[in-house]
C-alpha positions as CSV (number, residue, x, y, z in Angstrom):
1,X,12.1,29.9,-0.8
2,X,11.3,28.9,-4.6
3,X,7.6,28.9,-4.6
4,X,6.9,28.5,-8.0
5,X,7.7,25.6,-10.3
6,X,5.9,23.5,-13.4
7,X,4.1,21.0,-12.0
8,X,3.0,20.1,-8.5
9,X,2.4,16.7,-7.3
10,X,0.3,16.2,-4.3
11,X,1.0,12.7,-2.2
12,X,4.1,11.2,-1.8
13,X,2.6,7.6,-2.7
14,X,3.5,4.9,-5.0
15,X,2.1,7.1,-7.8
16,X,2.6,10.4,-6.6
17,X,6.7,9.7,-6.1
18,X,6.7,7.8,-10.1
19,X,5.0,11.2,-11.8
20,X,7.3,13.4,-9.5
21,X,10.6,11.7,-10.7
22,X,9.0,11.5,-14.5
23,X,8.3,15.3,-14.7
24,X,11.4,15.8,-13.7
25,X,13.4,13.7,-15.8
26,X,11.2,15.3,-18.7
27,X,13.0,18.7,-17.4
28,X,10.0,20.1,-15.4
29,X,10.6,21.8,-12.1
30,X,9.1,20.1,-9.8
31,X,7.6,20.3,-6.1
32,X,6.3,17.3,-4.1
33,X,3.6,17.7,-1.6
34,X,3.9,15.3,1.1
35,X,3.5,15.1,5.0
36,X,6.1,12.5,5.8
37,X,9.7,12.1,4.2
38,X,9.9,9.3,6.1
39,X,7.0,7.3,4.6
40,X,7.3,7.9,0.8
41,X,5.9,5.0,-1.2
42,X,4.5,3.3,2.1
43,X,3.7,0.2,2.0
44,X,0.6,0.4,4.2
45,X,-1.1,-2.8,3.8
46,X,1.0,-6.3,2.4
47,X,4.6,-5.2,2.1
48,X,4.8,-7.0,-1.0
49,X,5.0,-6.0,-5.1
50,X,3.8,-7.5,-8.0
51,X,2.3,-11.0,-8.4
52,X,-0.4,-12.1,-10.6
53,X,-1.2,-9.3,-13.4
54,X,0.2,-6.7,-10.7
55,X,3.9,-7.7,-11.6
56,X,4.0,-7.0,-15.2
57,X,2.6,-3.8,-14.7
58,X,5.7,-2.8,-12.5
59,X,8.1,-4.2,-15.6
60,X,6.1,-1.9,-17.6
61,X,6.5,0.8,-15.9
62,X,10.5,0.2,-15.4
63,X,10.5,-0.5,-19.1
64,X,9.3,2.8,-19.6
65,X,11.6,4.9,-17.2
66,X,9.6,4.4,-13.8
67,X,10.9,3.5,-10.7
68,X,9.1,1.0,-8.6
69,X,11.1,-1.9,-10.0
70,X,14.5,-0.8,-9.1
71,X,13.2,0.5,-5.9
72,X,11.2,-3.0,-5.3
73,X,15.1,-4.8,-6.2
74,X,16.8,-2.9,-3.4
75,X,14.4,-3.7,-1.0
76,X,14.0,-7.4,-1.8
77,X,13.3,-10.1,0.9
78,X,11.8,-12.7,-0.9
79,X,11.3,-13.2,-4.7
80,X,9.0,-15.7,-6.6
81,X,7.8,-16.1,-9.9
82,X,4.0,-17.3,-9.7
83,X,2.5,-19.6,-11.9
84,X,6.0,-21.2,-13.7
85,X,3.6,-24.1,-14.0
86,X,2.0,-22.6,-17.0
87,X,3.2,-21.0,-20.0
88,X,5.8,-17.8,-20.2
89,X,3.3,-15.3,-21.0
90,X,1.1,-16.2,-17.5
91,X,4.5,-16.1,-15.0
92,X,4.3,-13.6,-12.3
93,X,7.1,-12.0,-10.7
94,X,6.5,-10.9,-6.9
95,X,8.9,-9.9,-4.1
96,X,8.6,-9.4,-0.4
97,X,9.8,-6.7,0.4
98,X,11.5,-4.5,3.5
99,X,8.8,-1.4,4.0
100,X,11.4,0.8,5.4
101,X,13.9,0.2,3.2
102,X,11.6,0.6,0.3
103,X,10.7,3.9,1.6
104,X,14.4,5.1,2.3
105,X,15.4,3.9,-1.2
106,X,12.7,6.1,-3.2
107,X,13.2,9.2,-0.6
108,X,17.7,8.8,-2.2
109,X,15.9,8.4,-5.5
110,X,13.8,11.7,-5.1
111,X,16.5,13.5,-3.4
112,X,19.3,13.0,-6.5
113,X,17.2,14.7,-8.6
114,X,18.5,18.6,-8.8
115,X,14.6,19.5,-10.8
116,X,12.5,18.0,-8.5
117,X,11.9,19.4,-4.2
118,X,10.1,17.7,-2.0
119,X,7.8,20.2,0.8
120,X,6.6,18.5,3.8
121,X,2.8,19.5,4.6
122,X,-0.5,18.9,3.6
123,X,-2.1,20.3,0.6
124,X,-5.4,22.0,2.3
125,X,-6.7,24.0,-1.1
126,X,-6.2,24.4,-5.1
127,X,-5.4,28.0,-6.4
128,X,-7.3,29.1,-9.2
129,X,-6.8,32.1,-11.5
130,X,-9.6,32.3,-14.3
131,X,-11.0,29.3,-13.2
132,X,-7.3,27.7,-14.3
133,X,-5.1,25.3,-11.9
134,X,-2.4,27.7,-10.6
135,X,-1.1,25.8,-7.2
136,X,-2.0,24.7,-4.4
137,X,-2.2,25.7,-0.5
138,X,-1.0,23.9,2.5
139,X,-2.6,23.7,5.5
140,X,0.4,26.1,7.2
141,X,-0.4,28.6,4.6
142,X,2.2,28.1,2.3
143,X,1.6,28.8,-1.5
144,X,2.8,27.0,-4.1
145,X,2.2,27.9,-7.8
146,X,2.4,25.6,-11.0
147,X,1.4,25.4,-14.7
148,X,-0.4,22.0,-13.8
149,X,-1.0,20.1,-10.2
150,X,-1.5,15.9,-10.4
151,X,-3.3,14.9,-7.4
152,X,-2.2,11.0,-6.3
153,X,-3.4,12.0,-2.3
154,X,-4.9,8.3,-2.2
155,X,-7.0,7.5,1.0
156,X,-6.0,10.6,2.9
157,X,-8.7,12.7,1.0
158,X,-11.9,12.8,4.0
159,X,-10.3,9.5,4.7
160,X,-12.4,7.6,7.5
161,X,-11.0,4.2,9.6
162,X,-13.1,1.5,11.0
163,X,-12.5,-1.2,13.7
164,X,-15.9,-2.5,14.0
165,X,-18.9,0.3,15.9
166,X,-15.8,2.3,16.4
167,X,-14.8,4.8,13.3
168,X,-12.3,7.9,13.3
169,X,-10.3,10.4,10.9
170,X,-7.0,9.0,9.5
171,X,-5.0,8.6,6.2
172,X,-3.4,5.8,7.6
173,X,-3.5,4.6,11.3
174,X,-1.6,6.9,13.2
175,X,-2.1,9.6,10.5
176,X,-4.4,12.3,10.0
177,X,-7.0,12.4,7.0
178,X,-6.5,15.8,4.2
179,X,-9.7,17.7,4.1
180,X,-10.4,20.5,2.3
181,X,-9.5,19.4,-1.9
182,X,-12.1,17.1,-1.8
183,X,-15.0,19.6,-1.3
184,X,-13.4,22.1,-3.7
185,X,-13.2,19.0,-6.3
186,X,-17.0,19.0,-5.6
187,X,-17.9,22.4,-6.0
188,X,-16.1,22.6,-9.0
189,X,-18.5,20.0,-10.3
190,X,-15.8,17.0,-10.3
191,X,-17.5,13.9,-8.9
192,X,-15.8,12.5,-6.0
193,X,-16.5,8.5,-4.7
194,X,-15.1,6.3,-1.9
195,X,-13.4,3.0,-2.2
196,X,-12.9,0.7,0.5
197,X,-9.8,-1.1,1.6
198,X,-9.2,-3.5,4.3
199,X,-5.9,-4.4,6.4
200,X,-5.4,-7.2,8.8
201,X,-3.8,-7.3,12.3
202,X,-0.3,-7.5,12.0
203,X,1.9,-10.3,14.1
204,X,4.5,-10.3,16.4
205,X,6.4,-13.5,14.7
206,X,8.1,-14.2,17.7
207,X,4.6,-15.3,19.9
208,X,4.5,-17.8,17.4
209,X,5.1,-21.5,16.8
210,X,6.5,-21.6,13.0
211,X,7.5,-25.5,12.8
212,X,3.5,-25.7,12.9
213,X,3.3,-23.6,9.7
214,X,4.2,-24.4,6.1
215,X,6.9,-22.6,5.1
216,X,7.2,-21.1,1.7
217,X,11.1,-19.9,0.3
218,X,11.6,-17.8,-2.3
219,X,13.2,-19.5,-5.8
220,X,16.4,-20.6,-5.7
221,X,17.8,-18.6,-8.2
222,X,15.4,-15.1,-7.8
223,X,15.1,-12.3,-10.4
224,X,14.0,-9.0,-10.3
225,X,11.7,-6.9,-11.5
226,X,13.8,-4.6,-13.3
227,X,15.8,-4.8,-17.2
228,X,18.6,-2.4,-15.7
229,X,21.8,-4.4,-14.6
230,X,21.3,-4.0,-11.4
231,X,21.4,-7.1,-9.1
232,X,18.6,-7.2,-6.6
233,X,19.3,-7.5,-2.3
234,X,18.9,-11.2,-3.1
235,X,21.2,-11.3,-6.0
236,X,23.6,-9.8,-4.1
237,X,24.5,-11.7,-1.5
238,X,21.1,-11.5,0.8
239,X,19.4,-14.0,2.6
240,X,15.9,-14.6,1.6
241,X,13.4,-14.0,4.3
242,X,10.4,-16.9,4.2
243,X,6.5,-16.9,4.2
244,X,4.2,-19.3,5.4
245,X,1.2,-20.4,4.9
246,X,-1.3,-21.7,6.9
247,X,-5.2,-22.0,6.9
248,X,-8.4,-20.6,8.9
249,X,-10.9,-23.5,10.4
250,X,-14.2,-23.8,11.3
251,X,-13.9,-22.5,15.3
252,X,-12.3,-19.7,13.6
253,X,-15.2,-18.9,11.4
254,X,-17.5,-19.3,14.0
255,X,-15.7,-16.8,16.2
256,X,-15.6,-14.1,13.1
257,X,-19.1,-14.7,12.8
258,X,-20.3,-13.9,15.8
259,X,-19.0,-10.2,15.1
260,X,-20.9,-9.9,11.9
261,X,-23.7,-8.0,13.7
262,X,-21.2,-5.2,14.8
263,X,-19.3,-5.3,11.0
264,X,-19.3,-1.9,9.7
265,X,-19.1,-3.9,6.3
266,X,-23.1,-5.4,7.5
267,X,-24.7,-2.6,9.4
268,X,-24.2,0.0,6.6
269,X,-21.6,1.8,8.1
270,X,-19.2,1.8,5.3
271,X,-20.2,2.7,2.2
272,X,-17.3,2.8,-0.3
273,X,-17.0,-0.1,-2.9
274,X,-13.9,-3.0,-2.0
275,X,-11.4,-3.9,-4.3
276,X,-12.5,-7.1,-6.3
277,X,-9.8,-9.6,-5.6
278,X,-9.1,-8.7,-1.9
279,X,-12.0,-8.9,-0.1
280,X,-12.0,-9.0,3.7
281,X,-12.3,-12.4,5.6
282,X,-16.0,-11.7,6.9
283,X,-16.9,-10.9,2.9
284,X,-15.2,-14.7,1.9
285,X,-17.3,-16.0,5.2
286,X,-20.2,-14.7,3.6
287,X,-20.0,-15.1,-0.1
288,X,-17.6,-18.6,0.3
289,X,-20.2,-19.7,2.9
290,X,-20.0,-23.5,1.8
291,X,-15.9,-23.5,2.4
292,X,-14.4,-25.0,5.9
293,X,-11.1,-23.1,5.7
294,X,-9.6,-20.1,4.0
295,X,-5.4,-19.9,2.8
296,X,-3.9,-17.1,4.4
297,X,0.0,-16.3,4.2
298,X,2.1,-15.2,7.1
299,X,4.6,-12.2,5.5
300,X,7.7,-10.8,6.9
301,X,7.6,-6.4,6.8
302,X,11.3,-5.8,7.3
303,X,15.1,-7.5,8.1
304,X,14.8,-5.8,11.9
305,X,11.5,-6.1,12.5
306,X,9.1,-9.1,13.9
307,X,6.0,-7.6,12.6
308,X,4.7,-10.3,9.7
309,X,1.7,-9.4,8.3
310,X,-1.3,-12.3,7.7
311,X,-2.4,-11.3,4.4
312,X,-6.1,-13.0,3.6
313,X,-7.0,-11.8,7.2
314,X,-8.4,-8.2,6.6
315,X,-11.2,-7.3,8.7
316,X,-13.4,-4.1,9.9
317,X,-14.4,-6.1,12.7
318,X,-14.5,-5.3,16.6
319,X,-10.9,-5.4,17.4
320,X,-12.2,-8.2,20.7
321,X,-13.4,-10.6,17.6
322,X,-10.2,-10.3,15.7
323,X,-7.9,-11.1,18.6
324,X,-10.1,-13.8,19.6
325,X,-10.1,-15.0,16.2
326,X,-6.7,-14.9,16.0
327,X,-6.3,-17.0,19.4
328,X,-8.9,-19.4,18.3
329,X,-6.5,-20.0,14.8
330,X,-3.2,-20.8,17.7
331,X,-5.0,-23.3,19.2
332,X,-6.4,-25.2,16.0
């Protein structure tokens, strides 16, 4: 086996899959580092793309030879453009989109590429050679070696979950965390910090009463995200999925509440900074303390599947509070 090539990229993400395919359109050999061919690009939290600010960025990068737009097209479920009430230059596109789908679309994409392989494993170590980059080792003991390494691991570096007192090792649920590159980052005097990001229970669509909900369709006549003639799944002939959106209350805000003494977020237990414009729903409790109710939006995840997610809803909170929350929303 081939073990030495240009560049390496390590993490199959969102990013890590965009540089792979750039490098290699650029003529580079390529390797990709990634544990699961299965879950390339995955969408781990809101199966969604774009939307305010978030969905030019994605033209951007299709205008520039990227990916994620034509990839976003073929996975399409629902598609909106936010904020047609004001001017051009403030519309937003966004799509709902199919997570597996999206993840089997970019894995084709990666695999038509005859410069670029993809190695499933996780990185464990970077190789050095007069204190220069020179590749990378897997936690197997494979060794790669490269001219250059870009690192897009995201939260599997020393990555840490919590569901209230309770904490434990994982990239994702389900998947283990990557140690070992962080600490070598560190002792090579290349500061290292911790952000924080939230996810809320997902739904089982069908325990649900939807006539009680507001639903939300996509535009009549939906875009896509990307300049190439290509027509989206909705273009095409697919039926647009629909959201909803509905609203926390006051019993439900009580019942969160009475879980902030056991909030990892309140007792110190987490220390990473959270992303600005998603906070979780015990930080809005907090810092919104004057507000009787909260918009949250029910999301479908895939065609064939009945997991929605409820996007406004993320919480480190005892896993007890959040069902009960959740309960105390179906009866109000």
């Amino acid at each position: 086996m081939n073990n030495r090539f240009d560049i390496i990229v390590v993490g199959g993400g969102h990013a890590g899959c965009e540089a792979a395919m750039a490098a290699a359109n650029m003529g580079s050999s390529v390797l990709l580092l990634t544990p699961d061919l299965s879950g390339l690009a995955k969408m781990s939290c809101n199966p969604a793309v774009g939307g305010i600010a978030k969905g030019q960025i994605v033209r951007e990068v299709d205008a520039l030879g990227g990916y994620s737009g034509l990839v976003t097209d073929a996975a399409t479920l629902q598609f909106r453009m936010l904020n047609r009430s004001k001017g051009p230059a403030m519309w937003s596109p966004r799509a709902q989109c199919d997570k597996q789908k999206f993840s089997a679309t970019w894995l084709n994409i990666l695999l038509s590429n005859c410069k670029l392989r993809i190695y499933a494993d996780f990185a464990e170590n970077f190789l050095f050679e007069n204190q220069k980059i020179a590749g990378v080792r897997t936690i197997t003991g494979a060794e790669f070696y490269s001219q250059a390494v870009i690192l897009t691991a995201g939260t599997f570096l020393n990555g840490k979950m919590f569901v209230g007192q309770h904490s434990f090792e994982g990239g994702r649920i389900g998947e283990k965390a990557a140690y070992g590159i962080s600490d070598q980052l560190a002792a090579f005097g290349i500061p290292t910090a911790r952000m924080k990001t939230g996810t809320p229970p997902r739904i089982d669509v069908r325990s649900l009463d939807l006539d009680k909900l507001l639903r939300q369709k996509g535009d009549e006549s939906p875009e896509r995200f990307s300049f190439l003639d290509v027509p989206s799944a909705v273009q095409s002939g697919g039926v647009q999925m629909d959201c909803f959106l509905l609203h926390t209350n006051e019993t439900v805000h009580e019942i969160l509440k009475s879980g902030f003494d056991k909030s990892p977020l309140f007792t110190g237990m987490i220390h990473g900074k959270g992303p600005r414009y998603c906070p979780s729903i015990e930080d809005k409790l907090r810092t919104f303390a004057d507000k009787d109710s909260h918009q949250l939006f029910l999301e479908p995840e895939g065609v064939n599947s009945p997991e929605y997610y409820l996007q406004g809803f993320s919480s480190s909170l005892p896993l007890e509070v959040q069902l009960e929350a959740m309960r105390g929303h179906e009866a109000h």
